[in-house]
C-alpha positions in Angstrom: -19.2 250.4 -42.0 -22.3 249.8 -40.0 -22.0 249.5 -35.9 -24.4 248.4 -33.9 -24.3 249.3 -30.6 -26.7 247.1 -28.3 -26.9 249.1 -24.8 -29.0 251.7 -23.4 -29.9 253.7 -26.9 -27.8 256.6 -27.8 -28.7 260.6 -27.7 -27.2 261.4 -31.2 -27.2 265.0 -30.4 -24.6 264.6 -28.0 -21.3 266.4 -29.2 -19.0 263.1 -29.3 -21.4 261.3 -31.2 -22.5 263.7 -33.8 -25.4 261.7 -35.4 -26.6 258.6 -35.7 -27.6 256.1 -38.9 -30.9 255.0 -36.8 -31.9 252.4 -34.4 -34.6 250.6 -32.6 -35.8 250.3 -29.0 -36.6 246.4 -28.5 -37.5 247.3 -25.1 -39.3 250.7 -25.4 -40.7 252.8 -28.1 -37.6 255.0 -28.6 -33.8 254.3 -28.9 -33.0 257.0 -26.9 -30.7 257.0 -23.8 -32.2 257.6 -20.9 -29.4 256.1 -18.6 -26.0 257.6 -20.7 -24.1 254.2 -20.8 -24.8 253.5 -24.3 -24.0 257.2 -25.6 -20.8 256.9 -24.0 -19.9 253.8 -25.5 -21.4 255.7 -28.7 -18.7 258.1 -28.3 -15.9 255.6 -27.7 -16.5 254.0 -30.7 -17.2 257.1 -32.7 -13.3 258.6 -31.6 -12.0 255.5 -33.2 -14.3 254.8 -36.4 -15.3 258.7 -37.4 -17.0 257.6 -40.6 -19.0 254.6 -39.5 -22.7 253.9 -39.3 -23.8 254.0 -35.9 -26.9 252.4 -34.6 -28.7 252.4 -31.2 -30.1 248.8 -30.2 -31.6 249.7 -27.1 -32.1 246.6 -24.3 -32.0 248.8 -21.2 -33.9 251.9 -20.6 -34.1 252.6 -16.5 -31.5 250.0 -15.5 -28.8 248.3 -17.1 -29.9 245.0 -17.1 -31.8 242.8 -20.0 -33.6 239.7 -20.4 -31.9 237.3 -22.6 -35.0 237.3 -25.0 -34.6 241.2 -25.8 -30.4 240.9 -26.1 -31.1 237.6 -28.8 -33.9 240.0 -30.5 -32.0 242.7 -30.5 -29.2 240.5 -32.5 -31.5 239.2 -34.9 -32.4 242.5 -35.8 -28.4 243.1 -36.5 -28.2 240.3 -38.8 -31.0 240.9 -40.5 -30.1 244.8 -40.7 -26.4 243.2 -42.0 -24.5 245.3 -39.0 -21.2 244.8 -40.1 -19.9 244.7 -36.6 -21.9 244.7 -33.6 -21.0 246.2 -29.7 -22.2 244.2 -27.4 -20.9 245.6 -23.7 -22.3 243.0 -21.8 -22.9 239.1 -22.0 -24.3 236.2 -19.3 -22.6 233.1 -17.9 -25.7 231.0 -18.1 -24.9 227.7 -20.6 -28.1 227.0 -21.5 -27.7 230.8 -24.0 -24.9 229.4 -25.6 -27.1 228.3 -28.4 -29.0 231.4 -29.2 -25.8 232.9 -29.7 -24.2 230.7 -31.9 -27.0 231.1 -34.4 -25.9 234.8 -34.7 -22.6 234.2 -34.7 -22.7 232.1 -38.2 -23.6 235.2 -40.0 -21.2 237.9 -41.5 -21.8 240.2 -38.1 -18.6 240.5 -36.4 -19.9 240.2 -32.2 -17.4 241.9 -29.8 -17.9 241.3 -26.7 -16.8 240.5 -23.0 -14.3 237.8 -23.0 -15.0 235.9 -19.5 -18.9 235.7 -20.6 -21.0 234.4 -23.4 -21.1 235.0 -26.5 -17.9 236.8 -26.4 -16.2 233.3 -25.0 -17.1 231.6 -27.8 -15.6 231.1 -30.9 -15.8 233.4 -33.6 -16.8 236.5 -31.4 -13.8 238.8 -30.6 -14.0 238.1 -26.9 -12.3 241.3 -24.3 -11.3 241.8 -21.4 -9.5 245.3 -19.7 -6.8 246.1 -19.3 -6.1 249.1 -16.8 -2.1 249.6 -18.3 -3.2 249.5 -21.6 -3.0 252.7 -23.8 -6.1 253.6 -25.1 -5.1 254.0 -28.6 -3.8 250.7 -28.5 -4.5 247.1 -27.3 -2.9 243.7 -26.2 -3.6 240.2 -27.3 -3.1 236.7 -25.3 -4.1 233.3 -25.0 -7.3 233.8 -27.5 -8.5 237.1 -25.7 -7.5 240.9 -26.3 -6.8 243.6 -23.8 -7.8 246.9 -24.3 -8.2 250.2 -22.1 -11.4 250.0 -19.7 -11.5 254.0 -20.0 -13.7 256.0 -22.1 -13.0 259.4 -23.9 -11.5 261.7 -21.3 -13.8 264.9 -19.9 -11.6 267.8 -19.5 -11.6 268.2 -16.3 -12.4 265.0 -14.5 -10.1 262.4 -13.2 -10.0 259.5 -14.8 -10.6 257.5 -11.8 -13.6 259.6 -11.6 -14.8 258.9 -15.0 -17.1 255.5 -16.1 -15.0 253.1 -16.9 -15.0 248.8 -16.7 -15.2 246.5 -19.2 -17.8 247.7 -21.2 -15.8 250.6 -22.8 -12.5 247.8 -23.3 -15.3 246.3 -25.2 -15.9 249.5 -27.0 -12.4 250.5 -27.9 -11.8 247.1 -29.1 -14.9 247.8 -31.5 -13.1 250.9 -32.5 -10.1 248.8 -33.2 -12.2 245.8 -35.1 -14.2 248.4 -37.2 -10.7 250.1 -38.5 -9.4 246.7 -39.6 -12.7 245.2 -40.9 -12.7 248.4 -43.0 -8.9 247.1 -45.0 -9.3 243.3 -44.6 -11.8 240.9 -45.6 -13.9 239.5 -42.9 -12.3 236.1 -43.2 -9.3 238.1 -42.2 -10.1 240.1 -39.7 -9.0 237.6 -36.7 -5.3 237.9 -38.2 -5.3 241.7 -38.8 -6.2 242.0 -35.2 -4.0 239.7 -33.5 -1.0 241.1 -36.1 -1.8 244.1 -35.1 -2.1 244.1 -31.0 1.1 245.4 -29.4 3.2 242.9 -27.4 2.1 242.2 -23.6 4.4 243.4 -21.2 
């Protein structure tokens, strides 16, 4: 299972990450996380899919915010890599993108990403949005979108209020989620396994 996760980079030596399969900075030189948003999301994913491939596609480096020409690059560079599923914890309302993302979304990458924005508001993508009551071992699906916990991995000692959270890290639990059932289903599947699998809104 190969995950990419297209953020900040990710420091691989970091103890809830554990390693990474590679990467490439399509802003810098380096894949490595300067700003600690995309190691976090790292380690999200990594709580939920142990055995997968991670890999860094760094689009941010000082700030976290991205041109649209480095975020359709830094797909391209998933499909050709064949990512089997790809992270991507952040998306732009601007129509005239919609077609650069469509062209990515007609290959075998699964793109999760936030619901209310493109690409993840198209179809095809797995499209999320948080959910502050949801569990974070589980998730919620309605009306096309699914609901999953905007919380990270818990720091012993720090309230979870106090912790980075928002819908980036729904986006990366619901990879979790999406990686697990890509990794028993076929991919023509997948949409079914999910939705079968989301516990019922309150």
């Amino acid at each position: 299972m190969k995950i990419a996760i297209v953020d900040s980079g990710i420091h691989p030596g970091h103890p809830h990450v554990t390693g990474i399969a590679g990467g490439i900075g399509i802003v810098t030189d380096d894949y490595l996380d300067r700003l600690g948003h995309g190691t976090a999301i790292a380690a999200v994913i990594r709580e939920k899919a142990p055995g997968a491939e991670l890999y860094a596609v760094k689009v941010f480096d000082r700030k976290l915010s991205a041109n649209i020409d480095a975020v359709v690059r830094a797909l391209d560079w998933c499909v050709e890599h064949r990512m089997d599923v790809v992270n991507l914890s952040l998306g732009t309302s601007n129509p005239a993108h919609r077609p650069r993302f469509e062209s990515v979304l007609a290959s075998n990458s699964v793109i999760v990403s936030a619901a209310h924005l493109l690409p993840g508001n198209l179809e095809g993508a797995v499209g999320v949005a948080p959910d502050e009551a949801c569990p974070r071992d589980v998730y919620r699906y309605l009306n096309g979108i699914f609901y999953a916990s905007p919380y990270p991995r818990p720091i012993p000692g720090v309230p979870v209020e106090r912790n980075l959270q928002g819908v980036s890290f729904a986006v990366a639990n619901m990879t979790g989620f999406v990686a697990r059932a890509l990794a028993t289903s076929p991919s023509d599947e997948l949409r079914a396994r999910l939705i079968s699998g989301a516990i019922a809104t309150p």
